[in-house]
C-alpha atoms as one frame of an Amber mdcrd trajectory, in Angstrom:
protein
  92.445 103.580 106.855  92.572 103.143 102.698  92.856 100.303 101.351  93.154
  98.838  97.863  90.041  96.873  96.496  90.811  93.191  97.981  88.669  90.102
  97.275  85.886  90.033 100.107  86.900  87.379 101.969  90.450  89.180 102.732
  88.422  92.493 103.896  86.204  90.649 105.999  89.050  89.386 107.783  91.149
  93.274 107.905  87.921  93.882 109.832  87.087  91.132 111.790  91.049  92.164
 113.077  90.866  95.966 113.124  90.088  97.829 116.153  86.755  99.392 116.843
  88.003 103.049 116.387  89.541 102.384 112.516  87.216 103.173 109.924  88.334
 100.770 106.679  87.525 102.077 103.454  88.219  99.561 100.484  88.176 101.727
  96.664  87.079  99.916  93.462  90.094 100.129  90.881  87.581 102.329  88.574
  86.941 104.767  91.382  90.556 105.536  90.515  91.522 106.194  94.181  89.567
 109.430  94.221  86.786 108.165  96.850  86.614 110.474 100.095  90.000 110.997
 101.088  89.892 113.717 103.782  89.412 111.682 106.875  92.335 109.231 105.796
  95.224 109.149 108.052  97.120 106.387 106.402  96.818 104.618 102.946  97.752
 101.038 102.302  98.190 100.356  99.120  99.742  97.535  96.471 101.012  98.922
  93.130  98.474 101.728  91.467  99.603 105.444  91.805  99.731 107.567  94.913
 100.128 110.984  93.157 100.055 114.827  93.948  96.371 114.831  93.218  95.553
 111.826  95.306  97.865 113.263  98.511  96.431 116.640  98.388  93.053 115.103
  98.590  93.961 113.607 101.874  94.416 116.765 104.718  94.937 114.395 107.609
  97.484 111.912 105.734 100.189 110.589 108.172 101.423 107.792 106.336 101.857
 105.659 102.547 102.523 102.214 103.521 103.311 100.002 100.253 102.437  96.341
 100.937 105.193  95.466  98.730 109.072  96.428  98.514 108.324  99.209  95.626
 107.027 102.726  95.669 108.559 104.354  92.641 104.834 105.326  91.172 104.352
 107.058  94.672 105.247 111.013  94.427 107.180 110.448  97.202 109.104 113.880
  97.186 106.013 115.502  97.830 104.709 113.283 100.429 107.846 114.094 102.387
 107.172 117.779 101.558 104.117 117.648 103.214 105.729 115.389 106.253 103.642
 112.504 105.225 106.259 109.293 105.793 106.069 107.040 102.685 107.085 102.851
 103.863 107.184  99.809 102.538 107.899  96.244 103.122 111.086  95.286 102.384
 111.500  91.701 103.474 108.183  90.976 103.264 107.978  88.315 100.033 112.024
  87.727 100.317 111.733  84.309 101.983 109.118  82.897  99.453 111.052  84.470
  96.725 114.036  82.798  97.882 112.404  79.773  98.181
């Protein structure tokens, strides 16, 4: 599993709750998401690009999940193409928001 660069405390903790078989891999913003991509089975990402370049680099891709409610600078179109399913989380901030 990808993940965005998160502060270390919040990694330790996706680990510390992962299961033993899920290899996390956290990228530095100025790696520009082009660390080794061709194990990854599922990104999880919050805002930055998920383009062409970036999917194609990925053979084993199953899945784009956005950690927010947007993926408009995600190609999408192509993910589907390839039968990669691109998600989101669409309630996730609405009860705060509302607040």
């Amino acid at each position: 599993m990808y993940f965005d660069k998160r502060p270390e405390h919040i990694e330790k903790i996706f680990a510390e709750c992962a299961k033993p078989e899920i290899d996390l891999c956290f990228y530095a913003p100025s790696w520009g998401r082009k660390g080794d991509l061709k194990d990854v089975e599922c990104l999880l990402c919050h805002g930055g690009k998920v383009t062409r370049e970036i999917i194609d680099q990925a053979p084993n891709l199953k899945l784009i999940q956005s950690v927010g409610i947007g993926f408009d600078s995600y190609d999408v179109e192509y993910a589907r193409e390839k039968g990669i399913y691109v998600c989101n989380c669409r309630d996730g901030s609405s009860e705060c928001v509302a607040e």
